[in-house]
MARMARSE-26958 format. One line per field, with one value per residue (C-alpha): residue number from 1; y, x, z. Coordinates in steps of 0.5 Angstrom, whole numbers. Each point is the difference from the previous one (the first is absolute). Example, Ala and Ser with C-alpha at 12.3 -4.5 7.8 and 13.67 -1.06 7.14 Angstrom:
2
nr	c(1 | 2)
py	c(-9 | 7)
px	c(25 | 2)
pz	c(16 | -2)
***
This chain:
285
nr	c(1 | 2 | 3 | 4 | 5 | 6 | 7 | 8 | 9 | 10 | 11 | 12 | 13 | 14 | 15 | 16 | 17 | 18 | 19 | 20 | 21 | 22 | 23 | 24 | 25 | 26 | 27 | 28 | 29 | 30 | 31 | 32 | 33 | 34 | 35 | 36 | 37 | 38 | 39 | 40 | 41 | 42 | 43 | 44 | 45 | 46 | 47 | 48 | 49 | 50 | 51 | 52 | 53 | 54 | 55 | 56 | 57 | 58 | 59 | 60 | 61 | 62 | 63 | 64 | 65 | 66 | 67 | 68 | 69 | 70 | 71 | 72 | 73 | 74 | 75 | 76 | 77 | 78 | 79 | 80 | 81 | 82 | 83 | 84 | 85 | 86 | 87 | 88 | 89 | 90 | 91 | 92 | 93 | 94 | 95 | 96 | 97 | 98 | 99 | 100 | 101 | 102 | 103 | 104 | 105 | 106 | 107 | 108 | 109 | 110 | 111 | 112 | 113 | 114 | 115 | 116 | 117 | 118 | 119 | 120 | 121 | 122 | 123 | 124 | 125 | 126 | 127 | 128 | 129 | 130 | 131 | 132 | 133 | 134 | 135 | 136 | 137 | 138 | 139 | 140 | 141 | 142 | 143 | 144 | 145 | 146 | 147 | 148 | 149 | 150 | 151 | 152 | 153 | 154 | 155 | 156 | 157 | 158 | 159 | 160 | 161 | 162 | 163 | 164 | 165 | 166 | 167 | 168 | 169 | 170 | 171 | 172 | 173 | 174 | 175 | 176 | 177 | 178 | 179 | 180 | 181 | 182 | 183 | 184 | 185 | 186 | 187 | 188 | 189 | 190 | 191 | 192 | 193 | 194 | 195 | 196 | 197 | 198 | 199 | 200 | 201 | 202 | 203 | 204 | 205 | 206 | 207 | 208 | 209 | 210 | 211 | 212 | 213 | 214 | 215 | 216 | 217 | 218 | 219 | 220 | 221 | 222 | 223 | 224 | 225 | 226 | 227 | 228 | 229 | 230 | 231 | 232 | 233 | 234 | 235 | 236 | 237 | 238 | 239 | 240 | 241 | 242 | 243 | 244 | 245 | 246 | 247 | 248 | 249 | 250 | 251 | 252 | 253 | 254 | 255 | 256 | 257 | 258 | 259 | 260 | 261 | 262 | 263 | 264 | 265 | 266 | 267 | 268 | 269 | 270 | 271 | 272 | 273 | 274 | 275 | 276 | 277 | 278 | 279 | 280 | 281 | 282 | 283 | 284 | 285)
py	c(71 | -1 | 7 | 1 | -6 | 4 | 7 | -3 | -4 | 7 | 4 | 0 | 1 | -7 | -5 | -1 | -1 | 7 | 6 | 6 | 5 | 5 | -4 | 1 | 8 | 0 | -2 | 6 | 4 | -6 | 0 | 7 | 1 | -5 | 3 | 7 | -3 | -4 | 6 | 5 | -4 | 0 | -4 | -4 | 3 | -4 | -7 | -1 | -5 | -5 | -8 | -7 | -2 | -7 | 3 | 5 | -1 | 6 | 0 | 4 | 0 | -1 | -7 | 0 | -3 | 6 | 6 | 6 | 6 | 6 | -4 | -2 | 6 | 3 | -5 | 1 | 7 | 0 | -5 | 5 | 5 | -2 | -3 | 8 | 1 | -4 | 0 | -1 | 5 | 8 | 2 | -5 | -2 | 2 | -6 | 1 | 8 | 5 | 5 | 6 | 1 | 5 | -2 | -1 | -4 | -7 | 2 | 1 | -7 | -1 | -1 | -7 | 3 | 3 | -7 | -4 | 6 | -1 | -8 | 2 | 4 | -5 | -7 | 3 | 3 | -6 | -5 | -4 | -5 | -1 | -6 | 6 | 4 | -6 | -2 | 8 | 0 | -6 | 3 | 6 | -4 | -3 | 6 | 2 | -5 | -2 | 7 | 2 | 7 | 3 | 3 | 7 | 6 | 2 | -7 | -3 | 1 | -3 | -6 | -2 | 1 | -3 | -6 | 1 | 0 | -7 | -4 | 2 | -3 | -6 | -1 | 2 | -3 | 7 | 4 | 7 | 3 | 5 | 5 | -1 | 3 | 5 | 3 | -1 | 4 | 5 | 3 | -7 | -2 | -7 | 1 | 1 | -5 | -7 | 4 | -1 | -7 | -2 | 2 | -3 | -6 | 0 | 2 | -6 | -4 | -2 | -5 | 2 | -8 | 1 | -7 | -2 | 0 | 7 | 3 | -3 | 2 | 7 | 0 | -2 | 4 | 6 | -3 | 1 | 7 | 1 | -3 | 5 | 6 | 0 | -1 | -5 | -5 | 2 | -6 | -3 | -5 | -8 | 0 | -7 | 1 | 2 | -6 | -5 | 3 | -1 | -6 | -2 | 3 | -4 | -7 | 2 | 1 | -7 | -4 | 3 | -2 | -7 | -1 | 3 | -5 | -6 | 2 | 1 | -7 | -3 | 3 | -2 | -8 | -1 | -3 | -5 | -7 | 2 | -4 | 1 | 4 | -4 | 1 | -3 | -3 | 5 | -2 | 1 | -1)
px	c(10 | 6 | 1 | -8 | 0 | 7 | -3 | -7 | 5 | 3 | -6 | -3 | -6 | -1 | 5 | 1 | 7 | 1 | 1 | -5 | 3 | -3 | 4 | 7 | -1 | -2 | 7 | 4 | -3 | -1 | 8 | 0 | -3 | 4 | 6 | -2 | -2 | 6 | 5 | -4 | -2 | -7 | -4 | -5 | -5 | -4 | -2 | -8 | 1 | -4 | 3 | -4 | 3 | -2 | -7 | -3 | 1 | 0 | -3 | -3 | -6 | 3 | 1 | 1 | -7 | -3 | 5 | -1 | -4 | 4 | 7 | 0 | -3 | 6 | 5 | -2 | 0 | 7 | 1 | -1 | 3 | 7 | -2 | 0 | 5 | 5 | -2 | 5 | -1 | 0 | -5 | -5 | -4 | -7 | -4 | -7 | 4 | -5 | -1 | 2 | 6 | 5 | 7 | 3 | -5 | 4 | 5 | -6 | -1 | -6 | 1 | -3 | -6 | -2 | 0 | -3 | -5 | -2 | -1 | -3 | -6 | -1 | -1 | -4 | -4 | 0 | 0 | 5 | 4 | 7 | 1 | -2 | 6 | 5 | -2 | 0 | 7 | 2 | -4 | 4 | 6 | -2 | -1 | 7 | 2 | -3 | -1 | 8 | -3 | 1 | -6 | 3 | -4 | -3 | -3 | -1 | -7 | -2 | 3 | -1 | -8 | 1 | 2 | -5 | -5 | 2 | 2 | -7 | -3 | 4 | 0 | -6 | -7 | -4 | 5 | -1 | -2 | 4 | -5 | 0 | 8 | -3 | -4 | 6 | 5 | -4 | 5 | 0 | -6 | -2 | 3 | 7 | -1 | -2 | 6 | 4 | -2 | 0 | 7 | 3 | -4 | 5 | 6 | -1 | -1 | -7 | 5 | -6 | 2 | 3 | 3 | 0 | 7 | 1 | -6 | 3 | 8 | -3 | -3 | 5 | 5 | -4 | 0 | 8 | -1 | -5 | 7 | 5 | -4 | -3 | -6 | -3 | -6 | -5 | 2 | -5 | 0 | -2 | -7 | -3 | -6 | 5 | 5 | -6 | -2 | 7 | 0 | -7 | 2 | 8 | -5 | -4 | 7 | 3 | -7 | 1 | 7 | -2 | -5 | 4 | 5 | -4 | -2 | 6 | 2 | -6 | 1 | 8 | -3 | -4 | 1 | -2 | -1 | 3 | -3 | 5 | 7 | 6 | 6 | 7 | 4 | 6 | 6 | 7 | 6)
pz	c(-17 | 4 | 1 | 2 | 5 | 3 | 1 | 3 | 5 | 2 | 0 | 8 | -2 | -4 | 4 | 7 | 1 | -4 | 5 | 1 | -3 | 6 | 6 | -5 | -1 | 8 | 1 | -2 | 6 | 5 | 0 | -1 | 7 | 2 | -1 | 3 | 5 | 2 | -2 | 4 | 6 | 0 | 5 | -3 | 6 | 4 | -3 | -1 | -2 | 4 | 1 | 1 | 7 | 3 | 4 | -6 | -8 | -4 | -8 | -4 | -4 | -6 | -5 | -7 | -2 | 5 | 0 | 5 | -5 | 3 | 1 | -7 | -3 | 3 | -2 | -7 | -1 | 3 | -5 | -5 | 4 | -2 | -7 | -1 | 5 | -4 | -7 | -5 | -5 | 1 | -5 | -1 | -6 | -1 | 1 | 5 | 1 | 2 | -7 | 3 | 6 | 2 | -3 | 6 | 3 | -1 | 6 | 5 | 3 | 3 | 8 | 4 | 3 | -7 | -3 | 5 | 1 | -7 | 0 | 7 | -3 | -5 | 3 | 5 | -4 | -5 | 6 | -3 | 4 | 2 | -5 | -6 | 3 | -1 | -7 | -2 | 2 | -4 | -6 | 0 | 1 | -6 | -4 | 1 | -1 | -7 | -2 | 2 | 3 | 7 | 5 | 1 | 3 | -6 | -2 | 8 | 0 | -6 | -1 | 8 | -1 | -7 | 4 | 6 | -5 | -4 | 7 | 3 | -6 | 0 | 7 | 4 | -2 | 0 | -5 | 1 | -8 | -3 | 1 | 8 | 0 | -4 | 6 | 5 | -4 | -4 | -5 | -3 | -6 | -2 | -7 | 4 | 4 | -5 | -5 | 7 | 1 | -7 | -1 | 6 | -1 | -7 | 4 | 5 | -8 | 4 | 5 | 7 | 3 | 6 | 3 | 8 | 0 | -2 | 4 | 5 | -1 | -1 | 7 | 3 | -3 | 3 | 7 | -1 | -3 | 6 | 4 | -3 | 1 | 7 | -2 | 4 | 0 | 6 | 5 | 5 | 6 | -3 | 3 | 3 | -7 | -4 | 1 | -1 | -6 | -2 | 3 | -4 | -8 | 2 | 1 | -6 | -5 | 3 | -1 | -7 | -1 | 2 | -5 | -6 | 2 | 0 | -6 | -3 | 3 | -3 | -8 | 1 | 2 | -5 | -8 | -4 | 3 | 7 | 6 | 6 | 1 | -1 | 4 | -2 | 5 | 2 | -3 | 5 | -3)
***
């Protein structure tokens, strides 16, 4: 029991103070790029990066309960990126592999635009959401991590669909059926697809919960992904609408707050044969 309870506390996937594994395996190059670019003197180029000044705020249009569907698809498919980038193993285990493949197939990783060309293709053509994206990642860090498997070239694929097909089961309210990824991708059966499913539904040990503090550090550490590699989030001018919009949703969460808390108060007051709050008198010594 100990020994579960430590794992789960380790695993990112489950607990919230655990770090992801994609923004480790990140880090290697980061510090990498760094380092070259200290060593050979290299200009960062022209900043883009727009500032908030005292007359205009810039924000982009990205939060965590409504993240931006292109930022994030593209934060999430580097994410993977560097999952099979930086795998631990060299050859790796069979599991969600594609049947036949050359031998050196493995030594061929696949570029960023590849990735996010084929995640691209089929949330468009799913019309899931950004929050799908987020929650596929956190399935297939599970399944690394719970399997003890590597994602690599010959097994990408697979298992990243395999983790798009459940997120968006679990996540959106009108769920794509199996049949319908099987008209996106036409090398794929039905048969192929429920036995994927199955199969990674086990790995997972049937765990699909999600909590709001781990989907929320999932998020966040894509921001910082996103950070490290350049790729920044479209930044625009805080319109006067949009403040006010802004201004209403803060109103509406500090209305609820209240209420909670009176409410709180209310249940910690009462007990039996309790009329009025008592309070002693300070004692100074």
């Amino acid at each position: 029991m100990f020994h579960s309870d430590l794992a789960l506390e380790s695993n990112p996937s489950d607990h919230p103070r655990a770090s992801t594994i994609f923004l480790s395996k990140s880090q290697t190059d980061v510090r990498e790029k760094r380092k070259s670019n200290h060593i050979n003197h290299v200009s960062p180029g022209q900043l883009t990066k727009k500032y908030s000044s005292c007359s205009t705020i810039f924000i982009d249009d990205s939060t965590v309960s409504q993240p931006n569907l292109r930022s994030t698809i593209k934060c999430v498919t580097l994410a993977i990126f560097y999952h099979i980038k930086n795998r631990f193993s060299i050859i790796p285990r069979t599991f969600f592999q594609r049947e036949e493949v050359p031998d050196d197939y493995y030594k061929h990783d696949p570029d960023h635009k590849h990735i996010y060309r084929f995640v691209r293709t089929l949330f468009s053509a799913a019309q899931l959401t950004a929050e799908c994206a987020i929650v596929t990642l956190v399935y297939l860090e599970r399944l690394l991590t719970y399997a003890e498997i590597d994602i690599c070239p010959s097994n990408w694929k697979r298992i990243v669909l395999g983790a798009i097909l459940l997120a968006s089961k679990v996540w959106d309210d009108q769920a794509v059926w199996n049949v319908d990824y099987c008209q996106i991708l036409k090398d794929i059966t039905v048969e192929d697809m429920n036995e994927m499913e199955r199969h990674f539904l086990e790995l997972l040990q049937f765990n699909i919960n999600v909590p709001a503090s781990v989907y929320a550090k999932y998020y966040f550490d894509l921001r910082s992904l996103a950070d490290d590699n350049n790729l920044s989030f479209l930044l625009e001018p805080l319109s006067k609408e949009r403040a006010q919009k802004l201004e209403a949703i803060s109103r509406l969460c500090e209305d609820k707050y209240k209420d909670l808390s009176k409410a709180a108060m209310r249940r910690s007051f009462s007990a039996d044969n309790l009329v009025g709050i008592r309070r002693s008198n300070a004692i100074l010594s």
